[in-house]
N, C-alpha and C positions, 0 to 999 in steps of 0.2 A: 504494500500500500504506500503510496505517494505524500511523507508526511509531512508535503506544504498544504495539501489539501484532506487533514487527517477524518473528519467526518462530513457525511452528508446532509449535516443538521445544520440547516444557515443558522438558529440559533446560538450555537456553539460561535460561531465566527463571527456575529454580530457583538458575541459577547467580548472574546478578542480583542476588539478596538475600543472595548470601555475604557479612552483614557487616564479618566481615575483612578481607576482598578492599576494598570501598565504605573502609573507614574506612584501612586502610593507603594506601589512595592519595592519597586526600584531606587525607591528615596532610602526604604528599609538597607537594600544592598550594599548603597551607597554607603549608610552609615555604618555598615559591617563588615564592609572589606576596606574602608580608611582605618576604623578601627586596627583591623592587621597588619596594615603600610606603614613601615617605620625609615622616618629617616636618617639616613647613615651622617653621621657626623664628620665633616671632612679633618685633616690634620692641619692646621692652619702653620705650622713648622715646616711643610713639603710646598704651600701655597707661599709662603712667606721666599722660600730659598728659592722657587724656580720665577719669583716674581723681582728675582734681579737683574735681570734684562744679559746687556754682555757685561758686565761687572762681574757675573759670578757665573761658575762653569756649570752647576746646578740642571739638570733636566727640567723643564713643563711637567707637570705628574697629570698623567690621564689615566682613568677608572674605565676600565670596559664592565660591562654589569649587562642582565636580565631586567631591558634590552634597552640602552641608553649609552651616549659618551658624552664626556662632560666636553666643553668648549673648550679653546685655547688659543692660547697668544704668547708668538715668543718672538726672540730677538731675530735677525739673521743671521746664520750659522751655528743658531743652537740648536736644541735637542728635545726629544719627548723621553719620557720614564711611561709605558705603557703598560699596564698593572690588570690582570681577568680579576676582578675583583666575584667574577659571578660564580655559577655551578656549572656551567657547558664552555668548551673551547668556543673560545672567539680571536679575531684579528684586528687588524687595523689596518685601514689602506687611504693612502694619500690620493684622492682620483685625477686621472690623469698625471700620473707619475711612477717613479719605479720603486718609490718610498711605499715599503711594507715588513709589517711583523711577521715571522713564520702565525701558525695557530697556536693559542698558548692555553693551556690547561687552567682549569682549576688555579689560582692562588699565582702561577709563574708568571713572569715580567719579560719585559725587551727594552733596551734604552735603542732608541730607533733617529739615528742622525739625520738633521734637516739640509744642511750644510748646501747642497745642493739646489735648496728651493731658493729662487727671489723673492722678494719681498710681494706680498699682495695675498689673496684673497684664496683659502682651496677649501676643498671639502673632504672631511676624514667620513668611513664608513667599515664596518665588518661585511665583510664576503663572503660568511657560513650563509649557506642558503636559506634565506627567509628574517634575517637576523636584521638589512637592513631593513626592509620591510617593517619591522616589526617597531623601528626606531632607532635603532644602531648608526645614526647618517649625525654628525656638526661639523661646524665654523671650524675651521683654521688658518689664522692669521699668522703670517709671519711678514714682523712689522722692521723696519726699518732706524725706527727710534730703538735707540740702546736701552731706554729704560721700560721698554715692552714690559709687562708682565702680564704673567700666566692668569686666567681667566678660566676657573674651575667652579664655577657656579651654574651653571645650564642643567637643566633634568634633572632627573633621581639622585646625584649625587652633590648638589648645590643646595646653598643656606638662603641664597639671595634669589628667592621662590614668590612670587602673586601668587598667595594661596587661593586668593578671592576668585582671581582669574580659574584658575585648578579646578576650585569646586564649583563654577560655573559652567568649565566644558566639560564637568560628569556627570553635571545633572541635563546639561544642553545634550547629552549623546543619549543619554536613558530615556529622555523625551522624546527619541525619533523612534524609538522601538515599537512595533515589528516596521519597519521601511521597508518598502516595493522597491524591487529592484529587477532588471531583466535575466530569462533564464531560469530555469529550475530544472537540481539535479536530480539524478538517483528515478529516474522515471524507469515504468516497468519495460523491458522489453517485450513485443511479442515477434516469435518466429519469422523469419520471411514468407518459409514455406514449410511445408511436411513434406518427405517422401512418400513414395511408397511405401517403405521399407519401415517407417515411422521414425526418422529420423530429422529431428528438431532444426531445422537450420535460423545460425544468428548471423545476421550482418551488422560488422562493427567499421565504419571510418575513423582514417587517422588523420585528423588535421588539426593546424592551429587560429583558434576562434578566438573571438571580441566576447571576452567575459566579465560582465560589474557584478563583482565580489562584495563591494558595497556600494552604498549611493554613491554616484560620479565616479566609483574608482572602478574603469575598462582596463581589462589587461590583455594582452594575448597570451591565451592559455592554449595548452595543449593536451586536446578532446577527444575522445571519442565519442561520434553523434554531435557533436558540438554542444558537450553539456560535461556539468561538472558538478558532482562526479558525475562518472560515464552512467549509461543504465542500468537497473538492475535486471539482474537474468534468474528466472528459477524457470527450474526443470523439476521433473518428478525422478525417484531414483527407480530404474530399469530404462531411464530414457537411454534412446541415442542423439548426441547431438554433435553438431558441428557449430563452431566459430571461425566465420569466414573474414577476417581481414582486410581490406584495403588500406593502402598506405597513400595520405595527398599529403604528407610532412615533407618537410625540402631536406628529412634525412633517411636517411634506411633505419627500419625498425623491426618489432617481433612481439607477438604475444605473450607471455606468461602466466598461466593459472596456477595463481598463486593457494595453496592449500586442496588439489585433486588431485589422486594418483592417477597418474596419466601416461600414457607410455611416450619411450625416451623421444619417437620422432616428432612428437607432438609436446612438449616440455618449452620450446619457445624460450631458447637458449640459443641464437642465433651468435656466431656460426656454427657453435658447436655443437647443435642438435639437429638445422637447419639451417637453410640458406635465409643469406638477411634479404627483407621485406625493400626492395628497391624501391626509391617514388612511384607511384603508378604502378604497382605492383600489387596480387592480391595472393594471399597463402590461408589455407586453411586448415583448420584443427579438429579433431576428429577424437570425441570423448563417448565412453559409456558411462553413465551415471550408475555406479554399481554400490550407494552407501549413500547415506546422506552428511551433506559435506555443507562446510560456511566456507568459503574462500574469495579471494576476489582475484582479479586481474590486471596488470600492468604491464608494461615493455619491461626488457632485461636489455637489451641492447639501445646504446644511450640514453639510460635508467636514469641516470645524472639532471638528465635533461628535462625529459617527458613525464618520470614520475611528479616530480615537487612542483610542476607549472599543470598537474591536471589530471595526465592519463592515470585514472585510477577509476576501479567498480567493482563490486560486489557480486555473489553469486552465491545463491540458495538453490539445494541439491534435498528436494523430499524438504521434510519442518522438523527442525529440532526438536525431542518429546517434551512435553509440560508433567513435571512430576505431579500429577494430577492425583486426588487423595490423599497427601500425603502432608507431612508439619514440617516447615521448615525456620528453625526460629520462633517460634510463635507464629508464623504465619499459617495457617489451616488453609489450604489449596483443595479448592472444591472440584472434586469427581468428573463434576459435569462442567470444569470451568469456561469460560470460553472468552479467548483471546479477542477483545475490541481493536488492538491495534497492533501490528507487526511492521517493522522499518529498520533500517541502517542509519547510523550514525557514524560516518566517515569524519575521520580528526586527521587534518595536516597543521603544519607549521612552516613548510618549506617555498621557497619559486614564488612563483608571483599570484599565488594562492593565497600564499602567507598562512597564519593563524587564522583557522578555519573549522567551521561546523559544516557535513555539510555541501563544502565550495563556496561559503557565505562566513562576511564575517560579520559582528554584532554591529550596525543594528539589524543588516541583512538577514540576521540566522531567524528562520522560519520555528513561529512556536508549536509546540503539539497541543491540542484541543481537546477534552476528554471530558468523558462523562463522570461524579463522583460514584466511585464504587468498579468502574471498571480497571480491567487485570488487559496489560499492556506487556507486551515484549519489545524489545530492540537488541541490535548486535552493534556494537563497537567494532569499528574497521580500521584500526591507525595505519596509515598510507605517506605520515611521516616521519620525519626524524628524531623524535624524543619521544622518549614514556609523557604519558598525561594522564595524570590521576584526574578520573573524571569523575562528580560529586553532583548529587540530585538532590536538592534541599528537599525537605522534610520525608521524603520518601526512602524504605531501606529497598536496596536493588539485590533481588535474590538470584545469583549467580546460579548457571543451567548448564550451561556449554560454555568449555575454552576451544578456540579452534575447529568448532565445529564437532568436536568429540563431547558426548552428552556427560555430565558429570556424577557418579555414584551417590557423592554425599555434596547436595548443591549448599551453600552458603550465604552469609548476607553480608553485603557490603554495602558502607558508607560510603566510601571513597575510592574506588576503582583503579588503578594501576594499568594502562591499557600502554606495552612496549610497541613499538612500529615491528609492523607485521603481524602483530596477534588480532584474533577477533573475541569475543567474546559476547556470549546471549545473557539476556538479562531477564527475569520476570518484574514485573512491580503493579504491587494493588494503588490504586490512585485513590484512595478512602478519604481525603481533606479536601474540600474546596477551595481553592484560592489559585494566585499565579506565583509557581514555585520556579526558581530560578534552577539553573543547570549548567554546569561552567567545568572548564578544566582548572583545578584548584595550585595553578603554579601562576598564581596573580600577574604575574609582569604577561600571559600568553591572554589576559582579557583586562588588564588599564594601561593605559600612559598616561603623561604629562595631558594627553588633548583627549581625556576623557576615555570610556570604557569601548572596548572594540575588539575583536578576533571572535575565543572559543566561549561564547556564552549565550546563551538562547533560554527559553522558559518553556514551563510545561503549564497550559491553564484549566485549571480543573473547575468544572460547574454541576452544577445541582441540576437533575432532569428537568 
């Protein structure tokens, strides 16, 4: 089911856009995730010593952080001290120049010589994919006056902050939620055709499309179907089916089914499984559905490229079982229950996707609509590059399936650990009415400096 358009009840949808409802909560959020935003206190010893222009041999001290760099200003012919102050490798890159940090871990540093640059105007940015996106991009000046000093106040790591400003564009960005935006992912496939033989045929194209991730922001992403995510595919398990291919990308490419045992000439490991997918070229894959399987699908050949800008979709093989009967945590799963909503919940962070529900970032991410008292499934599909704990306010999410493999003894989670590559099914009873927020709980991947934005969407529960 298509969960921009989760029920058939214009009700439900009309209820959706009760302003008041949207902005009373989100005022709640607001107050509960600055509550958690703490500000790092700079060392005004490092700011003092690189703020002596050419007098003293001292480095500019820049902070790379989740997802932020602080400003700066130096002399000519000095230097940066450039410090990961964060949890993931990041870099530094001078644009338009040969000035750059290797990628620095955790905690490690590089003192990164400017010596080279004239004096004037550049822009520093990290190149881990998705990072500048995310807000990894400032000012670098390198000034010509000897008594230049360092300028460490900008973003997340600055004293000299318009709070007022701050908590006008997080209330200004909550105000736009849910925002219309073109495009919507994760639609259902249907076959082209049957054979004879009963054999399911999909046609997938490969090309790169005009996609607003959010309001005004078009990217070219890289689609199949020219959607994002691609679409979803279920088959019934005894199917046969093919995924037939074309490539309109200006590179060679290849399928990958990611999570089906598949045999090796159809694995979509080009070259080494198969021949690579030339422009204008169409290859086909050739699967039996023999289990039931969550998996999704991507290129392996220029994966670099194609995954984190788009090509990425889901695939259901038969319905994962609902431990029906049965008590899980206090929760009592009725017999006869019966699933209201079933959907994928696709999490990037990479390409020009960026921090993403979906293919949509906040305020674009599309809310779920539900009746109180109904029992809802989804699958977690993380298609990028970091674990995301992902966290569903007031609701416990009772874990069914890792990987598509059903689980013996399912469990309840609060906060959900979802690695790139894994899938994961969830059940959840919707028993509260109100509109409950849903985010990936590593705060910098849904606020910045310009208000809340990327992995966070809502779930709105109402009363029949």
């Amino acid at each position: 089911m298509d969960e921009t358009t989760p029920s058939p009840d214009p009700s439900r949808r009309d209820g959706l856009f009760a302003v008041s409802v949207v902005i009373a909560v989100f005022a709640l959020l607001t107050a509960s995730l600055a509550a958690s935003w703490g500000w790092r206190a700079i060392d005004e010893s490092k700011i003092n010593a690189a703020g002596t222009g050419a007098a003293s041999s001292e480095p500019a001290m820049v902070s790379l952080d989740e997802f932020s760099i602080a400003t700066a200003t130096v002399p000519t012919g000095g230097s940066l001290h450039v410090m990961n102050d964060g949890t993931v490798a990041h870099n530094l890159i001078v644009e338009g120049t040969d000035v750059a940090t290797a990628d620095l871990a955790a905690t490690e540093s590089e003192e990164l010589p400017l010596a080279d640059l004239a004096a004037g105007d550049y822009t520093m940015f990290c190149s881990i994919p998705g990072h500048r996106e995310a807000g990894m991009e400032a000012p670098l000046t390198v000034a010509a006056d000897a008594d230049a000093t360092a300028d460490a106040t900008a973003g997340t790591d600055g004293v000299a902050m318009d709070h007022e400003a701050m908590t006008q564009a997080m209330t200004d960005s909550m105000s736009l939620y849910p925002a219309a935006t073109e495009g919507v992912g994760n639609p259902e496939l249907e076959p082209t055709e049957i054979r004879a033989d009963g054999t399911k045929v999909f046609d997938l194209v490969a090309a790169i499309t005009k996609w607003e991730r959010a309001p005004g922001d078009i990217v070219d992403a890289w689609t199949y179907n020219g959607v994002v995510p691609a679409p979803t595919i279920r088959v019934g398990v005894g199917d046969k089916v093919e995924f037939r291919l074309t490539n309109d990308l200006p590179i060679a490419t290849d399928l990958h089914l990611h999570g089906l045992n598949i045999e090796n000439q159809f694995d979509g490991v080009a070259p080494l499984t198969q021949p690579v997918i030339e422009p204008g070229e169409t290859f086909s894959y050739e699967y039996l559905a023999d289990e039931v399987s969550v998996a999704m699908y991507h290129p392996h050949f220029h994966s670099q490229i194609g995954l984190p800008n788009g090509m990425f979709g889901a695939i259901f093989v038969g319905e994962v079982p609902i431990p029906r009967g049965t008590t899980v945590g206090g929760y009592a799963i009725p017999a006869d229950v019966t699933i209201a909503q079933d959907f994928p919940m696709v999490l990037n962070d990479a390409g020009v996707i960026g921090f993403s529900l979906n293919g949509k970032s906040f305020p674009a991410t599309a809310p779920i609509v539900a009746t109180t008292g109904d029992w809802v499934t989804f699958t977690y599909f993380n298609e990028g590059s970091m674990v995301h704990p992902m966290h569903l306010h007031r609701f416990d999410q009772i874990v069914i399936s890792k990987d598509g493999y059903t689980l013996d003894q399912p469990y309840l989670a609060d906060t959900l650990s979802v690695a790139p590559g894994e899938r994961y099914t969830v059940l959840v009873k919707l028993d509260e009415p109100g509109t409950w927020v849903w985010h990936c709980h590593i705060l910098p991947h849904v606020e910045n400096d310009e208000g809340m934005f990327g992995m966070v969407t809502a779930v709105v529960v109402a009363d029949p």
